[in-house]
Backbone as numpy.savetxt, mean C-alpha at the origin, in Angstrom:
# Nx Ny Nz CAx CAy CAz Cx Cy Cz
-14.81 -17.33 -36.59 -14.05 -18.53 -36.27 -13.48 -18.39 -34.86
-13.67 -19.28 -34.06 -13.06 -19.41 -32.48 -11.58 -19.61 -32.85
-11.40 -19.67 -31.48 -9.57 -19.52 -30.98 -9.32 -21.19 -30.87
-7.84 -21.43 -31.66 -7.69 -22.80 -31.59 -6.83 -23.16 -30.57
-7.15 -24.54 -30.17 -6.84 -24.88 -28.82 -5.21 -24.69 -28.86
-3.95 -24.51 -29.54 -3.11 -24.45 -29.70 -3.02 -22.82 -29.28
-3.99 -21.99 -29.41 -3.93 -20.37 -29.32 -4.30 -20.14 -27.54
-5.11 -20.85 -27.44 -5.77 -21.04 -26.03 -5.00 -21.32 -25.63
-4.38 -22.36 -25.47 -3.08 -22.46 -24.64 -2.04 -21.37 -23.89
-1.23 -20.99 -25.75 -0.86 -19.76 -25.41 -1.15 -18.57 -24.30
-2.55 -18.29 -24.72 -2.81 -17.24 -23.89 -2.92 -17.48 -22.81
-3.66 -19.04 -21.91 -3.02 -19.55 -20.99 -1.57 -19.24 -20.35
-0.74 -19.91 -21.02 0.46 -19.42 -20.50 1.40 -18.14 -20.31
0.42 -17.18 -21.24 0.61 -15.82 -20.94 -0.05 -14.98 -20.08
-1.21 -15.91 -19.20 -1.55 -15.00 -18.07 -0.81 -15.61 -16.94
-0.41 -16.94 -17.17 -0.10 -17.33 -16.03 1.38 -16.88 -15.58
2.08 -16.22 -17.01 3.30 -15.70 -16.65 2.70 -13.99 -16.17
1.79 -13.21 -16.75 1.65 -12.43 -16.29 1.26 -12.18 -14.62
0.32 -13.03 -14.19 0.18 -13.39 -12.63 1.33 -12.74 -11.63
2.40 -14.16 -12.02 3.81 -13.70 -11.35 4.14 -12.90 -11.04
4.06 -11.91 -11.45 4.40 -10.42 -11.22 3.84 -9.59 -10.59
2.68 -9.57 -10.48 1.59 -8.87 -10.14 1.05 -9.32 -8.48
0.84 -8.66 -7.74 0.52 -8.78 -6.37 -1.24 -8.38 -5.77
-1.96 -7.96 -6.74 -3.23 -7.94 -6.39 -3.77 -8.10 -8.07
-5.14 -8.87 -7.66 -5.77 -8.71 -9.55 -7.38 -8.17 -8.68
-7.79 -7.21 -9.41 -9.08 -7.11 -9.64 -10.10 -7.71 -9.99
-11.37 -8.27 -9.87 -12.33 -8.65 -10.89 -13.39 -7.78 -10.93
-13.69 -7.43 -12.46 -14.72 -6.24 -12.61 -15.61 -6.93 -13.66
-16.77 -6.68 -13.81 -18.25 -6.52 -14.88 -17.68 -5.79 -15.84
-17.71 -5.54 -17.06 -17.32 -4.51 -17.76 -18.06 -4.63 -18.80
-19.51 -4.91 -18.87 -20.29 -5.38 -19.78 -20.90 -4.09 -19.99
-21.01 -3.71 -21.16 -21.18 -2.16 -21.81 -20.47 -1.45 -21.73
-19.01 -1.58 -21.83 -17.98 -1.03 -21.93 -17.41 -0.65 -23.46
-17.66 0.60 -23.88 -17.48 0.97 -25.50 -15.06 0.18 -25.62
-15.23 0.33 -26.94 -13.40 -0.30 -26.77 -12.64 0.77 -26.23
-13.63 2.38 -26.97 -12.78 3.49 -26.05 -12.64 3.46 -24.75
-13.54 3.30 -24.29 -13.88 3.46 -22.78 -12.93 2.32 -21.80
-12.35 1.06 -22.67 -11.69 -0.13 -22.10 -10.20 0.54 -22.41
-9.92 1.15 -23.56 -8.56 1.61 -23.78 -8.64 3.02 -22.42
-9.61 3.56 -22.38 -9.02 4.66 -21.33 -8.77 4.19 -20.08
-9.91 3.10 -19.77 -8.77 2.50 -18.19 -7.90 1.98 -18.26
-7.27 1.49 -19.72 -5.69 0.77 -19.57 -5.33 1.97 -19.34
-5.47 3.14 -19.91 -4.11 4.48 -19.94 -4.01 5.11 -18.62
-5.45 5.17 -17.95 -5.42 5.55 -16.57 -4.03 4.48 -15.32
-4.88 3.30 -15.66 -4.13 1.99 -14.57 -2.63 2.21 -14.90
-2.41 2.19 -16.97 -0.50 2.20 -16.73 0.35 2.92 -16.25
-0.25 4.72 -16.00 0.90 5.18 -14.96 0.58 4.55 -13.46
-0.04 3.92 -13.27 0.24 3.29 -11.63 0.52 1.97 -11.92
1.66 1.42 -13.04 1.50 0.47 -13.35 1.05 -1.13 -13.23
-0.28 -0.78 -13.45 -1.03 -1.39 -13.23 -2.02 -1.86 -14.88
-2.18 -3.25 -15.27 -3.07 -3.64 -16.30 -4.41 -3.85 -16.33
-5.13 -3.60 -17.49 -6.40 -3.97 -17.94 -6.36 -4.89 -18.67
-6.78 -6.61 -18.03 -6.88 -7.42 -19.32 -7.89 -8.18 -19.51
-8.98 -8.48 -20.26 -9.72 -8.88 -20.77 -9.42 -9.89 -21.15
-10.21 -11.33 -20.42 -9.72 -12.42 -21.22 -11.36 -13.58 -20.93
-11.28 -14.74 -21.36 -12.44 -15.40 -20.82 -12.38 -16.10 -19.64
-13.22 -16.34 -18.85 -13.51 -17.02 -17.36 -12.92 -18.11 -17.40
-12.89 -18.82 -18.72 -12.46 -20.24 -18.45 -10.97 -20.27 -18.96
-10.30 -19.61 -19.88 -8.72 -19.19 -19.80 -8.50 -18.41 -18.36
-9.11 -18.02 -17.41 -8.72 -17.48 -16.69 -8.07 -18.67 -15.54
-9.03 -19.64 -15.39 -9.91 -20.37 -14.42 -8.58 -21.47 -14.43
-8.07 -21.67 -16.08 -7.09 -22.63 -16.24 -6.01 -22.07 -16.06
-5.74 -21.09 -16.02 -4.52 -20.16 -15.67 -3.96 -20.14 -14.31
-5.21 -20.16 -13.20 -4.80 -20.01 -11.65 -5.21 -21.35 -10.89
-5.58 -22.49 -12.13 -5.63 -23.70 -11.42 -4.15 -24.00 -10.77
-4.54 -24.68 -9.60 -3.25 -25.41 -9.09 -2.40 -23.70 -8.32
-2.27 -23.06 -8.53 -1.66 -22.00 -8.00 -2.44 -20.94 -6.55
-1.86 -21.63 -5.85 -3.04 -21.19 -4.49 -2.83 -19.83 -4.34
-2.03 -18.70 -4.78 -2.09 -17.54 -4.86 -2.62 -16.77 -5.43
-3.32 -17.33 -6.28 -4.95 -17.19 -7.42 -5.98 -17.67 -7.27
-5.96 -18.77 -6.55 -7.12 -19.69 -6.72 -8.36 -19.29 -6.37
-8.44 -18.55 -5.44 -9.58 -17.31 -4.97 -10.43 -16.77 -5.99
-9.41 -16.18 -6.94 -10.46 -15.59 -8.12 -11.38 -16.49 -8.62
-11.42 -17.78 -8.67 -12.32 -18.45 -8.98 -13.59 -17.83 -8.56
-13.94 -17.68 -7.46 -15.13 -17.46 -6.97 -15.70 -16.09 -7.72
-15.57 -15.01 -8.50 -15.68 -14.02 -8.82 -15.45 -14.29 -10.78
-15.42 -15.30 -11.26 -15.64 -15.72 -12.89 -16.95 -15.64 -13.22
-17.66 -14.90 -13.05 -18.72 -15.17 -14.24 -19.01 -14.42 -14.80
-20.07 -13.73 -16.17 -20.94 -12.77 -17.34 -19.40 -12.32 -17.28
-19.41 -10.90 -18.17 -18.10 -10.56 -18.82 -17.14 -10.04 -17.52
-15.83 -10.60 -17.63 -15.41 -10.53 -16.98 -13.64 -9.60 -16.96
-13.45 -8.48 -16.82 -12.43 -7.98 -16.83 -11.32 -7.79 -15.87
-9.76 -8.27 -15.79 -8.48 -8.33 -14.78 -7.86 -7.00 -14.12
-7.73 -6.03 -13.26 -6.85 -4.99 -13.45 -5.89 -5.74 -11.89
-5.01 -6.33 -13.05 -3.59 -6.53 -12.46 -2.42 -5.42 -12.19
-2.92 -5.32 -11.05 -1.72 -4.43 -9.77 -0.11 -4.69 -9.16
0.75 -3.95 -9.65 1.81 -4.52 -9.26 2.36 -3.50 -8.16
3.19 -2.73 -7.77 3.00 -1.82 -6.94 2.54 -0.64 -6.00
1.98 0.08 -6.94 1.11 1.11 -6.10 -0.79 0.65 -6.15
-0.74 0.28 -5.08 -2.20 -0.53 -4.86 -3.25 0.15 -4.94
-2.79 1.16 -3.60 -4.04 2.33 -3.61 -4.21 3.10 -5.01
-3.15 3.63 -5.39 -3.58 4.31 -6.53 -3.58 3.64 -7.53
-3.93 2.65 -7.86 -4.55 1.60 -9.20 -5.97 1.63 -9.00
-6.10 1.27 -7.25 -7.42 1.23 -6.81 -8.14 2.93 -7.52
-7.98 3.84 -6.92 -8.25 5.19 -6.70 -8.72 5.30 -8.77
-7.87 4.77 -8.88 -8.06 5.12 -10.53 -9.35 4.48 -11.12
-9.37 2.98 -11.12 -10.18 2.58 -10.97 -11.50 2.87 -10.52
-11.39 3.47 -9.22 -12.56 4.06 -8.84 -13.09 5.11 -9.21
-12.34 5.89 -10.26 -12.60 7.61 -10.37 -13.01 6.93 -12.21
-12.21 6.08 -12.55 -13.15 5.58 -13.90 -14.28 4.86 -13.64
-14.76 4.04 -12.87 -16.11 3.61 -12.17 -17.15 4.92 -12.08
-16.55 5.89 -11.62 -17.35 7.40 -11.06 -18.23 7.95 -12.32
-16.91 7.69 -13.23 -16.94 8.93 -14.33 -17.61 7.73 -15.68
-18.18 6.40 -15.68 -18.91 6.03 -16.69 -20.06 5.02 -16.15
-19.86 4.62 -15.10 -21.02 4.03 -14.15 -21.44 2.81 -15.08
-20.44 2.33 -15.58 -20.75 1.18 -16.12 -20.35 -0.04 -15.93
-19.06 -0.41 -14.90 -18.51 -1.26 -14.36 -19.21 -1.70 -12.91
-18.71 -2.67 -12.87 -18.89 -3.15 -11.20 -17.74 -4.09 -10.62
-17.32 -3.50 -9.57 -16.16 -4.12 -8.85 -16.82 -5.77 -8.54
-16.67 -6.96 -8.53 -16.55 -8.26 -8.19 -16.58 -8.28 -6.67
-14.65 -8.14 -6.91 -13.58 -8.26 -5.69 -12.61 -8.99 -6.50
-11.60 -9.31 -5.46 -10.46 -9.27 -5.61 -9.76 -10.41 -4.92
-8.25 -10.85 -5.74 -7.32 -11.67 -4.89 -5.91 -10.83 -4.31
-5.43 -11.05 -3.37 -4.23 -10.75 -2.64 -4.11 -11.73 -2.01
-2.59 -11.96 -2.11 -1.72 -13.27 -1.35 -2.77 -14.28 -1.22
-3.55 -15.13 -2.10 -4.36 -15.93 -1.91 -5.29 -15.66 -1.12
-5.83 -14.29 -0.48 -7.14 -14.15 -0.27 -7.81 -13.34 -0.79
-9.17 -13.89 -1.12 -10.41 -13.36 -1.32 -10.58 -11.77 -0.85
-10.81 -10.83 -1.42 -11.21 -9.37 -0.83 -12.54 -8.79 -1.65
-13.44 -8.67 -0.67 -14.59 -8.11 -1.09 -14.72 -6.32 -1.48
-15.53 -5.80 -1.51 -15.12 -4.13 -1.71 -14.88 -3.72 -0.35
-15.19 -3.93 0.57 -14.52 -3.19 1.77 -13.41 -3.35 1.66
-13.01 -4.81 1.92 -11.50 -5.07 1.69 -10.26 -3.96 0.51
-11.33 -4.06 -0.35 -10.27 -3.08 -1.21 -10.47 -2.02 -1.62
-11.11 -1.07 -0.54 -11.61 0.01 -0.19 -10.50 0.52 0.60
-10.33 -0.56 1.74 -9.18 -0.62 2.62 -7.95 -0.36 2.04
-7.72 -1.06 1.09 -6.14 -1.10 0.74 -6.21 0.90 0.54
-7.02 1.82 -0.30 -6.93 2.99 -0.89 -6.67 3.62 0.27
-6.96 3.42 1.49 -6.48 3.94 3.01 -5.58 4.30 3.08
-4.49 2.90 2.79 -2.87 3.00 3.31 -2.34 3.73 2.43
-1.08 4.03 3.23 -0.06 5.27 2.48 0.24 4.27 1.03
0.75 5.27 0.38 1.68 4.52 -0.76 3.29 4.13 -0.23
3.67 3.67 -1.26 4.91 3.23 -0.99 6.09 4.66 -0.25
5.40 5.50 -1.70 6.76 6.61 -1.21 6.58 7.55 -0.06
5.18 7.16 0.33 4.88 8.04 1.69 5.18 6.97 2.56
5.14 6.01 2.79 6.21 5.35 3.55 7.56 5.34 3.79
8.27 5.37 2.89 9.52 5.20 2.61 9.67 6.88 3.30
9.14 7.56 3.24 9.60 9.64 3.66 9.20 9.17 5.13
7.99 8.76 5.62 8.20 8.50 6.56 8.66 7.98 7.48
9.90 6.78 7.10 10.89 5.95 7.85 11.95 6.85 7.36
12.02 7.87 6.35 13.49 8.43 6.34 13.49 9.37 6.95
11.95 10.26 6.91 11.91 11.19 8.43 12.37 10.76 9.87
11.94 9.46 10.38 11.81 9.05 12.00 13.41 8.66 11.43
14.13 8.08 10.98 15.81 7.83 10.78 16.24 8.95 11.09
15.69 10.24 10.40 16.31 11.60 10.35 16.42 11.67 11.29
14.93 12.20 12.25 14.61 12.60 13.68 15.44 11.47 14.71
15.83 10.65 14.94 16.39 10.25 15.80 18.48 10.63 16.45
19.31 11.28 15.28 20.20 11.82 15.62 20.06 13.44 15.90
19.14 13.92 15.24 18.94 15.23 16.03 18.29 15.13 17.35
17.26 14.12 17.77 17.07 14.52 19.04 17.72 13.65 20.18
18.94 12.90 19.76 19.91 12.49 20.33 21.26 13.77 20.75
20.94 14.65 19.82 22.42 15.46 19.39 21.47 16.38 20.48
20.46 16.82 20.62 19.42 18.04 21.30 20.02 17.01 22.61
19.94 16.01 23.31 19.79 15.23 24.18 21.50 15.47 24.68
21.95 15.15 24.19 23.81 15.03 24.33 24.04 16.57 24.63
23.75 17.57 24.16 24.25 19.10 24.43 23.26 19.20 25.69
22.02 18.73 26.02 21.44 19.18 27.18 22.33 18.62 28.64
22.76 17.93 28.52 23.55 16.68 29.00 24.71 18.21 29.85
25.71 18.07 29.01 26.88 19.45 29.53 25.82 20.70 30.39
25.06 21.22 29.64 24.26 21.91 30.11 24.28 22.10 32.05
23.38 20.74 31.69 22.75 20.82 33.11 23.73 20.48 34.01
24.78 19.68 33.57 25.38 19.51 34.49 26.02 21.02 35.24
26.44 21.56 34.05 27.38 22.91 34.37 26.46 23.85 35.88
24.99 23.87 34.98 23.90 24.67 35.85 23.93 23.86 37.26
23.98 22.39 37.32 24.14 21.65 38.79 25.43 22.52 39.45
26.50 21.90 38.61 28.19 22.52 39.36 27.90 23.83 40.04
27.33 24.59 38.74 27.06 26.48 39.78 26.50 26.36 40.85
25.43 25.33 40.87 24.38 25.77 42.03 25.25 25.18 43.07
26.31 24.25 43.17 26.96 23.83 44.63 27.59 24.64 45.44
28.06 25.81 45.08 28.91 26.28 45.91 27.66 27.26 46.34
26.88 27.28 45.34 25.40 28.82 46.32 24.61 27.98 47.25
24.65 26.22 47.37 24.10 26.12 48.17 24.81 25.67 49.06
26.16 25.09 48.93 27.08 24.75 50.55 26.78 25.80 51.20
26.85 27.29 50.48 27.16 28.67 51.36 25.41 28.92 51.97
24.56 28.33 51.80 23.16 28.34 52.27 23.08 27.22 53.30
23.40 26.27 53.20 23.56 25.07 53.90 24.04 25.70 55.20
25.52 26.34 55.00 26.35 26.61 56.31 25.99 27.88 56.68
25.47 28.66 55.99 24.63 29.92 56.97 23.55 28.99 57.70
22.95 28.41 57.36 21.40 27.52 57.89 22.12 27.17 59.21
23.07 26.68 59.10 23.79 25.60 60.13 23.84 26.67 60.92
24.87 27.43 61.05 25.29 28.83 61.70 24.02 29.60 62.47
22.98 29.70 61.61 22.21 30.69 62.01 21.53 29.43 63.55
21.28 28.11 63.21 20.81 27.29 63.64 21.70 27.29 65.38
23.08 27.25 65.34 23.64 27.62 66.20 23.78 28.49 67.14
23.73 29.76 66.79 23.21 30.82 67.23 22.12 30.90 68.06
21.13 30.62 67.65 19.42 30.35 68.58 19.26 29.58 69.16
């Protein structure tokens, strides 16, 4: 027995609340995919919390109508079609994804939506490039760090040199006025 249009709905409105949240969706083939093999990429994707959802092309299709921050996926609906909705760590949803791709060679990446565009596999090949979040975040709290120490290195060089200038004036007035002197002389 099929799903009644009252159920359809539903699930409609439960992807379209799921969407919201989520900042990149996947589209993958997942046709010969055993249920084990679909439950192990949910368990992989949820520590990068990130989802696996399985739904049909045309609940999908009615889900991101009208919403131009989806609407892209359209182009990537057809034969069986599986979601891995990304919410923060991009690359490593990606990376996971890809190392379960490796390890059963039974999927095939589509492509993908971000901020209403279209991304082919280069494109989200690309994203696995960039740092993650928290290697970002170390690296703006490093360069924050580094900027009062080599202000504080900068400020003590400061006394320094001056002091080393002050010494050198009186060794060179007394060079200056021998120069002068000797200059006199001849």
């Amino acid at each position: 027995m099929g799903r009644t249009l009252a159920n359809k709905k539903e699930i409609v409105a439960e992807l379209k609340e799921l969407l919201t949240g989520f900042e990149l969706a996947l589209v993958i083939d997942y046709k010969g995919l055993s249920v084990a093999e679909i439950t192990d990429l949910r368990n992989r994707l949820s520590s990068k919390g990130a989802v696996c959802k399985v739904t049909k092309n045309t609940l999908m299709r009615i889900a991101v109508e009208g919403d131009d921050n989806w609407q892209p996926i359209q182009t990537f609906l057809k034969d069986a079609s599986a979601f891995v909705l990304v919410k923060d760590d991009l690359g490593g949803a990606i990376k996971e994804y890809q190392a379960f791709q490796k390890d059963t060679k039974k999927t095939v990446l589509r492509g993908g939506v971000m901020e209403g565009q279209a991304l082919d596999e280069n494109d989200i090949k690309a994203i696995t490039d960039l740092p993650s979040k928290e290697e970002l975040i170390a690296r703006i709290a490093g360069a924050i760090n580094a900027v009062p120490t080599k202000l504080g290195v900068g400020l003590n060089a400061v006394p320094t040199k001056l002091a080393v200038g002050i010494k050198e004036v009186p060794a060179s007035l007394t060079r200056a006025i021998k120069a002068v002197s000797e200059q006199e002389e001849s």
